[in-house]
LUMFI-946575 format. One record per atom (N, C-alpha, C): residue number from 1; residue in three letters; chain; atom name; x, y, z. Coordinates in Angstrom, 1 decimal. Example, Ala and Ser with C-alpha at 12.3 -4.5 7.8 and 13.67 -1.06 7.14 Angstrom:
(1 Ala A N (13.2 -5.7 7.8))
(1 Ala A CA (12.3 -4.5 7.8))
(1 Ala A C (13.2 -3.3 7.8))
(2 Ser A N (12.8 -2.2 7.1))
(2 Ser A CA (13.7 -1.1 7.1))
(2 Ser A C (12.9 0.0 7.9))
This chain:
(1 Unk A N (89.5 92.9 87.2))
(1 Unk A CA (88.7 92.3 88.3))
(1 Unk A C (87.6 91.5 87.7))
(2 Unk A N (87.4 89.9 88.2))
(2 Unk A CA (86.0 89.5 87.8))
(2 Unk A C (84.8 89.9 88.4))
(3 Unk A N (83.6 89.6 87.4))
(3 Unk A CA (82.6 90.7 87.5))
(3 Unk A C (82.4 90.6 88.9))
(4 Unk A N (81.5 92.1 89.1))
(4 Unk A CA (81.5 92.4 90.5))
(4 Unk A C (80.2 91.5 91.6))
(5 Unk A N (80.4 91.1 92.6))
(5 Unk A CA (79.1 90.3 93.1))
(5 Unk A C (79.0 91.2 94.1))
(6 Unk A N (78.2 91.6 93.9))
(6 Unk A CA (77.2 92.8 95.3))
(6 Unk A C (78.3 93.8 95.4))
(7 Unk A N (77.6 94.4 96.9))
(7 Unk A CA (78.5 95.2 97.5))
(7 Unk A C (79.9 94.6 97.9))
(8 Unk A N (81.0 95.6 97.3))
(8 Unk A CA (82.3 95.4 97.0))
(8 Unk A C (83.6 96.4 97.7))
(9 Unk A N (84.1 95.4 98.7))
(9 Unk A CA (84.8 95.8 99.8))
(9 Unk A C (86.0 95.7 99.4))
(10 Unk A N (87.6 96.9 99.7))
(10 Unk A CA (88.6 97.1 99.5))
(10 Unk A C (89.1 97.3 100.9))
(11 Unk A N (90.3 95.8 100.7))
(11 Unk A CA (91.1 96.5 102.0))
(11 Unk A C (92.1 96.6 101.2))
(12 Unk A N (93.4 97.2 102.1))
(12 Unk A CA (94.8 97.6 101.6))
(12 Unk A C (95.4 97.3 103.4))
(13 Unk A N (96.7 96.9 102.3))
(13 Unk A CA (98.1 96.5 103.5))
(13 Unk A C (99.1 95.4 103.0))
(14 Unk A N (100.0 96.2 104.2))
(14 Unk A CA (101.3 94.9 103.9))
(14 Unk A C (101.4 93.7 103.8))
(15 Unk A N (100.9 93.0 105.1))
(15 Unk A CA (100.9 91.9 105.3))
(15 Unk A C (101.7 91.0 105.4))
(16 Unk A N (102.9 92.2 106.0))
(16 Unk A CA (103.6 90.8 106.3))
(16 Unk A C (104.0 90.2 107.5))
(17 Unk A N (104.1 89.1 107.2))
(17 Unk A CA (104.0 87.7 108.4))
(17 Unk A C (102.9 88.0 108.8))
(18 Unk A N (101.9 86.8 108.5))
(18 Unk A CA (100.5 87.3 108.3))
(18 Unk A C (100.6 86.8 110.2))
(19 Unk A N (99.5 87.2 110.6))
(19 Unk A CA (99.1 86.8 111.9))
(19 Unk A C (97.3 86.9 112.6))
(20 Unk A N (97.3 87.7 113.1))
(20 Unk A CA (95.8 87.1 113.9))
(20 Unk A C (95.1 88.6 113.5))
(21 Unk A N (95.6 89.6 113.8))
(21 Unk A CA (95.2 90.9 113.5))
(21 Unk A C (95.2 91.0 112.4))
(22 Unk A N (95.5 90.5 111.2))
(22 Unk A CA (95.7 90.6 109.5))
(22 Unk A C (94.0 89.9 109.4))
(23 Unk A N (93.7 88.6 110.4))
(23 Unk A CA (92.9 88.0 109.8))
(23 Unk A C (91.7 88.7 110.3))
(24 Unk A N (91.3 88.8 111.8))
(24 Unk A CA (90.7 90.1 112.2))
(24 Unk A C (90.3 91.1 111.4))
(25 Unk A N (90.9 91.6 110.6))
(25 Unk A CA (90.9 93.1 109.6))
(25 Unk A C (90.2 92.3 108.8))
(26 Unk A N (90.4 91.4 107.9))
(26 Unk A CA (90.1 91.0 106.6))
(26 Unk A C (88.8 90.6 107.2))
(27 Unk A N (88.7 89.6 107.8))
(27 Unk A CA (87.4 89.4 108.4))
(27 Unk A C (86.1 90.5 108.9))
(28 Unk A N (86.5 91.4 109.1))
(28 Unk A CA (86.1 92.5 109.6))
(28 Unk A C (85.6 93.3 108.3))
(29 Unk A N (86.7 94.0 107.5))
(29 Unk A CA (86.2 93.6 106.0))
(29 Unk A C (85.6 93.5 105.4))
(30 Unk A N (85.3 91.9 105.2))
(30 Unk A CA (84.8 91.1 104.2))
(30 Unk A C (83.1 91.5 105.0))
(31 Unk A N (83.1 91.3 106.1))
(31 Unk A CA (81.2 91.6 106.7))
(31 Unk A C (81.2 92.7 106.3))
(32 Unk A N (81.5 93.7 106.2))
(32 Unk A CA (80.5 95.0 105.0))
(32 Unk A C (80.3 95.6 104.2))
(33 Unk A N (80.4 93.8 103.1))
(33 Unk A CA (79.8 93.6 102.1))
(33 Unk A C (80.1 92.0 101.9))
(34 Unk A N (79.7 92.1 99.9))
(34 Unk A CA (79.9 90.8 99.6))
(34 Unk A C (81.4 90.2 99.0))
(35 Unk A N (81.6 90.7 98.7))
(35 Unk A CA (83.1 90.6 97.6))
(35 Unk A C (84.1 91.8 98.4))
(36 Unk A N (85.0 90.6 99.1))
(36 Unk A CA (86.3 91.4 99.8))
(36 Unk A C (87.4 90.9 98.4))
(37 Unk A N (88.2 92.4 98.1))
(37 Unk A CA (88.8 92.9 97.1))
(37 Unk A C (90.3 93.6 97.7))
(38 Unk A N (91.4 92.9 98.0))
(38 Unk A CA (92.2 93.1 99.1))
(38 Unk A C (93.7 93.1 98.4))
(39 Unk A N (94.3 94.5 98.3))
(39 Unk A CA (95.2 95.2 98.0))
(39 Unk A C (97.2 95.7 98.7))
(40 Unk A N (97.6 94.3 98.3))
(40 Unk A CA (98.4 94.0 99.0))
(40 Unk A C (99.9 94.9 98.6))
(41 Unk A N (100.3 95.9 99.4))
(41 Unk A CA (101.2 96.9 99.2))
(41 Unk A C (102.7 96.4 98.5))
(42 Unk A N (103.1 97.1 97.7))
(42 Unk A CA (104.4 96.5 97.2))
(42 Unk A C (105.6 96.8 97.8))
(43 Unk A N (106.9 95.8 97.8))
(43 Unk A CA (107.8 96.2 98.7))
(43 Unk A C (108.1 97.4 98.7))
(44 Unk A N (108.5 98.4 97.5))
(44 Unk A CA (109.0 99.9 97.1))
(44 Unk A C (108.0 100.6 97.9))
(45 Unk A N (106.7 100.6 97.9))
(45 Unk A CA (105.6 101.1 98.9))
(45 Unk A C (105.9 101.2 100.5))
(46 Unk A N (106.2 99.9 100.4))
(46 Unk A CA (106.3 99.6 102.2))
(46 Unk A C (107.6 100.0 102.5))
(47 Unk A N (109.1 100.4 101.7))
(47 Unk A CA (110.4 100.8 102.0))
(47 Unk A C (109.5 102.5 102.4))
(48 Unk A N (109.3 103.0 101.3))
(48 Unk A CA (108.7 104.3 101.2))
(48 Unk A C (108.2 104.8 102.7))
(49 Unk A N (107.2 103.8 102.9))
(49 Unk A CA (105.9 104.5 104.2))
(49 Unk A C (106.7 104.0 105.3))
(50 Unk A N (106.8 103.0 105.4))
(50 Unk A CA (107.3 102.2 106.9))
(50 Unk A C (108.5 102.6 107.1))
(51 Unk A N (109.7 103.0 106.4))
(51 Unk A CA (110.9 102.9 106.4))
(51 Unk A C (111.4 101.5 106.5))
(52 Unk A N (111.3 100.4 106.1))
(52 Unk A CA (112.1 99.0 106.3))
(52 Unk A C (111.4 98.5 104.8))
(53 Unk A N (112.3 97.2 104.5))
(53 Unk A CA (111.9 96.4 103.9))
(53 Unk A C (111.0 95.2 104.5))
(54 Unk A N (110.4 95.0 103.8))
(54 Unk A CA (109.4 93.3 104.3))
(54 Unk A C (109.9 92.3 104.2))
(55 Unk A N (109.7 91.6 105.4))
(55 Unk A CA (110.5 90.4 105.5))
(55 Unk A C (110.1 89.7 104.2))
(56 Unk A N (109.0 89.1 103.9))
(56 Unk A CA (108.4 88.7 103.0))
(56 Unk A C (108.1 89.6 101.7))
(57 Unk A N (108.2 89.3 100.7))
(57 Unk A CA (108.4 89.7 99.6))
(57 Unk A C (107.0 89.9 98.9))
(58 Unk A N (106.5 90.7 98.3))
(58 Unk A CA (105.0 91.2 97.3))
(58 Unk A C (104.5 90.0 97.0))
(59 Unk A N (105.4 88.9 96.2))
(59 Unk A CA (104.3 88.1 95.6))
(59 Unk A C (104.3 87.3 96.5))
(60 Unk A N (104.8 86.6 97.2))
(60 Unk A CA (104.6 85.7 98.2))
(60 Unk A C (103.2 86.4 99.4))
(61 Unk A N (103.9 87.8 100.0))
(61 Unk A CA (102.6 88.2 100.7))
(61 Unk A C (101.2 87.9 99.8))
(62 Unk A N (101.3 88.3 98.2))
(62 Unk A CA (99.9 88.2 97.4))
(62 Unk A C (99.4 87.1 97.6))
(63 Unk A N (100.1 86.1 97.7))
(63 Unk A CA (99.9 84.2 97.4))
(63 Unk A C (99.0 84.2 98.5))
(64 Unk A N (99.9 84.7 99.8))
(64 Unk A CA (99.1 84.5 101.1))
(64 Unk A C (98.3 85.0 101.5))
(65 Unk A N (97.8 86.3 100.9))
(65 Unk A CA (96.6 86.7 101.5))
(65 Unk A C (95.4 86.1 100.3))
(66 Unk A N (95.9 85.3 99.1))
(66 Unk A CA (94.7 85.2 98.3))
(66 Unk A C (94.3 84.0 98.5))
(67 Unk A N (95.0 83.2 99.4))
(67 Unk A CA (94.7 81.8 100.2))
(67 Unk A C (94.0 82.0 101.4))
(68 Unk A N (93.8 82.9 102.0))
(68 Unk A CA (92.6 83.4 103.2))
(68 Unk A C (91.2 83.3 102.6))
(69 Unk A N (90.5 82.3 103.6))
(69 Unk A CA (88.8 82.3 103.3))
(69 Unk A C (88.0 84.2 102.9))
(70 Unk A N (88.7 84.6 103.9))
(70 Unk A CA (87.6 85.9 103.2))
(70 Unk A C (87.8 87.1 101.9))
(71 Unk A N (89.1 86.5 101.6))
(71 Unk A CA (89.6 86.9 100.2))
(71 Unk A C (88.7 86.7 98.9))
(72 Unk A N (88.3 87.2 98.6))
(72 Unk A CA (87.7 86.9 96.9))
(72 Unk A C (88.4 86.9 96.0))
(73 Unk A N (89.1 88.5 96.0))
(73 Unk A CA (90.4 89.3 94.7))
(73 Unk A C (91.4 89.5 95.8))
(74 Unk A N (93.0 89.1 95.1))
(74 Unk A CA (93.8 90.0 95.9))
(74 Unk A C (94.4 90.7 95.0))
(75 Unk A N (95.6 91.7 94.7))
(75 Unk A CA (96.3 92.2 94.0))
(75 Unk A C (97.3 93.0 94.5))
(76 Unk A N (98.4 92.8 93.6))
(76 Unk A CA (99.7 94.1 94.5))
(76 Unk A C (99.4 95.6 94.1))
(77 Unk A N (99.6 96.6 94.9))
(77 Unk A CA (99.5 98.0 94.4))
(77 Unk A C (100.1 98.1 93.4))
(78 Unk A N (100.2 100.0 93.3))
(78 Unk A CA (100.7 100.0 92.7))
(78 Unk A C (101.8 100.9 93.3))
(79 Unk A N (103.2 101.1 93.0))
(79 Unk A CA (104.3 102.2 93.4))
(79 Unk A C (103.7 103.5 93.0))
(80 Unk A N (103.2 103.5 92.4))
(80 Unk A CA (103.5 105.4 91.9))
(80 Unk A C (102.3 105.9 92.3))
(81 Unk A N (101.1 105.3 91.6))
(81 Unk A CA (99.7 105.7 92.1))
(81 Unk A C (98.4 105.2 93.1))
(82 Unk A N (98.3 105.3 94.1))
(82 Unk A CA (97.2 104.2 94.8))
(82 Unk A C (96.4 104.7 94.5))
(83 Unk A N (96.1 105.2 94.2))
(83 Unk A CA (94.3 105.1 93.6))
(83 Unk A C (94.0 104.6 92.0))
(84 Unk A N (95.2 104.3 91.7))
(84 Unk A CA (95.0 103.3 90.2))
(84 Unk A C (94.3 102.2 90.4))
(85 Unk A N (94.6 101.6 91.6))
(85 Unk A CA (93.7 99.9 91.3))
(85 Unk A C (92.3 100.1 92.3))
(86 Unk A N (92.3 101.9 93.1))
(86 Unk A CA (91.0 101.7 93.2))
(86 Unk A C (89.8 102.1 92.3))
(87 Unk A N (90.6 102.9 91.3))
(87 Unk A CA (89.7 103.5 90.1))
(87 Unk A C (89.6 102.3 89.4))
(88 Unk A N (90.3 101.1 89.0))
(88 Unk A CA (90.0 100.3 88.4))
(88 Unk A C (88.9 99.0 89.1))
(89 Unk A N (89.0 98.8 90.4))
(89 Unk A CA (88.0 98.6 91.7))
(89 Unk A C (86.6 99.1 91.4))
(90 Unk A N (86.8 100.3 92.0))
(90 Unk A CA (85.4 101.1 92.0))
(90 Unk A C (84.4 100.4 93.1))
(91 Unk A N (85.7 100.2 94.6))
(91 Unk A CA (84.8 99.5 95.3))
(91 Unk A C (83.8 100.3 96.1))
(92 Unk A N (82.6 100.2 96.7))
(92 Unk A CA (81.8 100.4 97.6))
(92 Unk A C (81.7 100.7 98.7))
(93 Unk A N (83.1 100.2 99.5))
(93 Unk A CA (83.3 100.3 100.6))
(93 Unk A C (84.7 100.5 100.4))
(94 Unk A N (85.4 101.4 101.3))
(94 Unk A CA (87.1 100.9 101.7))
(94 Unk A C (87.1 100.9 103.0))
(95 Unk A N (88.0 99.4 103.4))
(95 Unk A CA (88.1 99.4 104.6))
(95 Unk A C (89.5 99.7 105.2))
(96 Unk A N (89.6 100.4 106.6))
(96 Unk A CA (90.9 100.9 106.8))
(96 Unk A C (91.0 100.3 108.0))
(97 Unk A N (92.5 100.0 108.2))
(97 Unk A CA (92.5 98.9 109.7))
(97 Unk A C (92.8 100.2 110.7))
(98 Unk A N (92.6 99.8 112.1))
(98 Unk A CA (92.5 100.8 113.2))
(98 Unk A C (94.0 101.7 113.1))
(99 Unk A N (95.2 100.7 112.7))
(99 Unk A CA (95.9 101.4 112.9))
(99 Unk A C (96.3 101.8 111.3))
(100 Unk A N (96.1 102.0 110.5))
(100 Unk A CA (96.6 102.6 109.5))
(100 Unk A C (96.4 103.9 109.0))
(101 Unk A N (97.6 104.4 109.0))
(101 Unk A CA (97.9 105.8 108.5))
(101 Unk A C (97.2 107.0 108.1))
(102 Unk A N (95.7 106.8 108.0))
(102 Unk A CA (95.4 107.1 106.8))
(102 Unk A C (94.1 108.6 107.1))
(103 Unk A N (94.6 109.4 106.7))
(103 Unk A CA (93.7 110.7 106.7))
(103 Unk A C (91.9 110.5 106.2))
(104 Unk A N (91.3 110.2 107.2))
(104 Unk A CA (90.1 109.7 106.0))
(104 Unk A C (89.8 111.1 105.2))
(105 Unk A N (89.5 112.2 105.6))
(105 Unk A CA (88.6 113.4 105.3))
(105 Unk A C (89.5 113.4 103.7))
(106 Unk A N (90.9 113.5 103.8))
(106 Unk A CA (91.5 113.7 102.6))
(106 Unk A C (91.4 112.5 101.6))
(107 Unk A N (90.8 111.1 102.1))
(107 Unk A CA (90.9 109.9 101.0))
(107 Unk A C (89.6 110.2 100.6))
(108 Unk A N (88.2 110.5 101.5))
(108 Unk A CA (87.0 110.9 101.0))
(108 Unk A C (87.0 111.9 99.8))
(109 Unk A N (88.0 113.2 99.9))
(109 Unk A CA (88.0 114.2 99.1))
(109 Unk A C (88.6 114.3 97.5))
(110 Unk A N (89.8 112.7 98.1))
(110 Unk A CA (90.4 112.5 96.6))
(110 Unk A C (89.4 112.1 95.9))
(111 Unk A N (88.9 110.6 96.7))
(111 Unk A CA (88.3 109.9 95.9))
(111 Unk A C (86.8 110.5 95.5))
(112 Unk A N (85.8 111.4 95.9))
(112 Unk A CA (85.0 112.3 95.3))
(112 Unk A C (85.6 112.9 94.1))
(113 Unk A N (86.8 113.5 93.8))
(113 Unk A CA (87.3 114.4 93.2))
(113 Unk A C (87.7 113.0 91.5))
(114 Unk A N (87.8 111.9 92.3))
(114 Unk A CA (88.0 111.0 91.0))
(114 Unk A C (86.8 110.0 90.7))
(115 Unk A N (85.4 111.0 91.0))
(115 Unk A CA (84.3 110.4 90.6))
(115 Unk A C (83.9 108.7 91.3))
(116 Unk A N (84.6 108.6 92.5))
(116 Unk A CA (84.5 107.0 92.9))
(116 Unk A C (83.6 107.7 94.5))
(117 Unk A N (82.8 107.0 94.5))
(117 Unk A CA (81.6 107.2 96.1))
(117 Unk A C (81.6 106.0 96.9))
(118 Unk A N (82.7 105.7 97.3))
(118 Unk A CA (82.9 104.4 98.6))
(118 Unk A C (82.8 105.2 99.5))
(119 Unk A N (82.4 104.4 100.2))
(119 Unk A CA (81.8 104.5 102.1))
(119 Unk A C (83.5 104.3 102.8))
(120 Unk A N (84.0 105.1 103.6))
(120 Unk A CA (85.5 105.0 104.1))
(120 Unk A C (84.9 104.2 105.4))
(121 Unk A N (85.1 103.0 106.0))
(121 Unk A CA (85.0 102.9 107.2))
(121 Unk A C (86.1 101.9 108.1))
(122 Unk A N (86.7 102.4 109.0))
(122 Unk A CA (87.3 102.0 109.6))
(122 Unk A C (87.1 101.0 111.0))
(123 Unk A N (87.9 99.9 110.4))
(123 Unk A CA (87.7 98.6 111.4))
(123 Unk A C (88.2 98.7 112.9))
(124 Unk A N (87.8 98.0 113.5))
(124 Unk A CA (87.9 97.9 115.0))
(124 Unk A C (89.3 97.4 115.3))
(125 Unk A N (89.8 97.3 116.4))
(125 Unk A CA (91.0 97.1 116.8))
(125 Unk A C (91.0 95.3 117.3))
(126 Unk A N (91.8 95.0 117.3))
(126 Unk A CA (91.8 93.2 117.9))
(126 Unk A C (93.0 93.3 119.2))
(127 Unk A N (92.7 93.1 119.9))
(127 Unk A CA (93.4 93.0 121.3))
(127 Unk A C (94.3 91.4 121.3))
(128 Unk A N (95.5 91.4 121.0))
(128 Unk A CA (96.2 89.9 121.6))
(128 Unk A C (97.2 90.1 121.4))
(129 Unk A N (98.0 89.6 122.0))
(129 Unk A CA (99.5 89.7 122.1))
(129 Unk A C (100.6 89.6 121.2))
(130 Unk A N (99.9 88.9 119.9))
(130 Unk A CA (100.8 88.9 118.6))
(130 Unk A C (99.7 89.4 117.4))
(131 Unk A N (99.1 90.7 117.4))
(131 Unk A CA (98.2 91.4 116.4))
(131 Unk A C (99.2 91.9 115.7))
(132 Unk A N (100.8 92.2 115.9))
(132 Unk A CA (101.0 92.9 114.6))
(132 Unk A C (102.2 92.3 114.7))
(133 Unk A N (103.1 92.3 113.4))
(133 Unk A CA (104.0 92.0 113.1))
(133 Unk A C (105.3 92.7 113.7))
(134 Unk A N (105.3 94.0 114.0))
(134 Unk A CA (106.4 94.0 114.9))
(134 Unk A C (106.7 93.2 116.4))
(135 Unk A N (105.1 93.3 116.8))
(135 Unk A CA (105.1 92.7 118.2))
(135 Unk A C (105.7 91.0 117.8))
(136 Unk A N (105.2 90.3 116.8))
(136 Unk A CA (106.1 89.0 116.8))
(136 Unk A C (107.3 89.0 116.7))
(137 Unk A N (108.0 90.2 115.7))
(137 Unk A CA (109.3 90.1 115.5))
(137 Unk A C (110.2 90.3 116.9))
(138 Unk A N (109.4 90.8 117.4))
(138 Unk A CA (110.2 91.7 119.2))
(138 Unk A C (110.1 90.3 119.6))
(139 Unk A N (108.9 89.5 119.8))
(139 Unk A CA (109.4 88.0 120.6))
(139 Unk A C (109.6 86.9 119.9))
(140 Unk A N (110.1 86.8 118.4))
(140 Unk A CA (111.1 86.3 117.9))
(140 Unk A C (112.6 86.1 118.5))
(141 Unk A N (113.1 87.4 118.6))
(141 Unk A CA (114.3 88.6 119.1))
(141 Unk A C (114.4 87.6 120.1))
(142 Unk A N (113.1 87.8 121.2))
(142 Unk A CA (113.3 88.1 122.3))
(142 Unk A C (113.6 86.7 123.2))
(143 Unk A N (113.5 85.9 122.3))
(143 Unk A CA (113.2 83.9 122.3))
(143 Unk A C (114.6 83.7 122.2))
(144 Unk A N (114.6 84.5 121.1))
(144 Unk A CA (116.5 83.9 120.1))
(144 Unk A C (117.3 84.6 121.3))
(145 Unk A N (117.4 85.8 121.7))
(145 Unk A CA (118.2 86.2 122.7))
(145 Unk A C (117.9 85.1 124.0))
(146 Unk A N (117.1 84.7 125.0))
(146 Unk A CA (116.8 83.8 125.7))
(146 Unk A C (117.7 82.9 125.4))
(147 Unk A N (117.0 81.8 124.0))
(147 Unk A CA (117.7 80.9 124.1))
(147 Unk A C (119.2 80.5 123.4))
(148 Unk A N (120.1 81.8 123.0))
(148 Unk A CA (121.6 82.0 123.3))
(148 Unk A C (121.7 82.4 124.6))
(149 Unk A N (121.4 83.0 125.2))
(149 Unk A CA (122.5 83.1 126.9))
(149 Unk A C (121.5 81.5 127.9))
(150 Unk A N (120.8 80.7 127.3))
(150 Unk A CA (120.8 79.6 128.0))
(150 Unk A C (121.8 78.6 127.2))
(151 Unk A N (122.4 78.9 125.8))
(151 Unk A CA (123.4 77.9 125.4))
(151 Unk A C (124.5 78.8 126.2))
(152 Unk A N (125.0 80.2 126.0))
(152 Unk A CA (126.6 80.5 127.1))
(152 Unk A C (126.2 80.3 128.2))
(153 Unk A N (125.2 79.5 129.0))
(153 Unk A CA (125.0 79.1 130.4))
(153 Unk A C (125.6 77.6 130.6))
(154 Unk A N (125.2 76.6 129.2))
(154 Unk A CA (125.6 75.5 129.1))
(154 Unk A C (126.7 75.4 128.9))
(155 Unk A N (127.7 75.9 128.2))
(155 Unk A CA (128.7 76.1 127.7))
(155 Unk A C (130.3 76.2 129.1))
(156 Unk A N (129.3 77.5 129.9))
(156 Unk A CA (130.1 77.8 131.1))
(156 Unk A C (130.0 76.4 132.3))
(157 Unk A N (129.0 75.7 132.4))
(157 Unk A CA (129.5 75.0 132.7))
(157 Unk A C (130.8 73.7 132.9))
């Protein structure tokens, strides 16, 4: 990590097919503190938790989330251990998106137990019609189905 500027904020996530709720989060983030430090999950991670593969692939998601204005650091996890790149972090804050998985009382207790004292706080929700990635994939789908039965509409004629 380069050296640390101020208070030092950790998010984590997939990210893939970035969209409006990805930037929301990071943004959200990045205000509580100075240095947003943003921890982008690896495919074998996301097969693991999610059950699917990512459309987009680890290093490509990395590219794209370290091209976002409120990005400072990005980095891929790690498979085996997540709290490796936060012991190597040692951030100040972790931020956790509304919807993510995540037990805080037990991340507070690891991370005490591994001598690291970040503040757990969890970000607000963003309301819009394409905030997550499955909801785009559903009207992706939902377009492409559309606009095949308006080509076998053309066709029948």
């Amino acid at each position: 990590m380069d050296e640390k500027k101020g208070r030092v904020v950790m998010a984590t996530g997939v990210f893939d097919i970035l969209h409006p709720g990805h930037l929301h989060y990071l943004q959200e983030a990045k205000a509580l503190g100075d240095w947003l430090v943003v921890v982008v999950a690896t495919d074998r991670t996301v097969m693991k938790r999610k059950n699917h593969t990512p459309i987009t692939p680890q290093d490509m998601r990395l590219e794209m989330i370290s091209a976002l204005k409120p990005v400072d650091e990005a980095y891929i996890g790690s498979d085996t251990d997540p709290y490796e790149i936060v012991e190597r972090i040692r951030p100040d804050v972790i931020a956790l998106g509304y919807d993510q998985k995540h037990d805080e009382e037990k991340l507070k207790k690891d991370l005490k137990e591994k001598g690291i004292d970040a503040e757990i706080i969890r970000v607000g929700r963003f309301d819009h019609d394409l905030d997550g990635t499955r909801k785009i994939i559903a009207k992706v789908i939902e377009a492409y189905t559309f606009q095949q039965k308006m080509e076998e509409m053309e066709v029948e004629k």
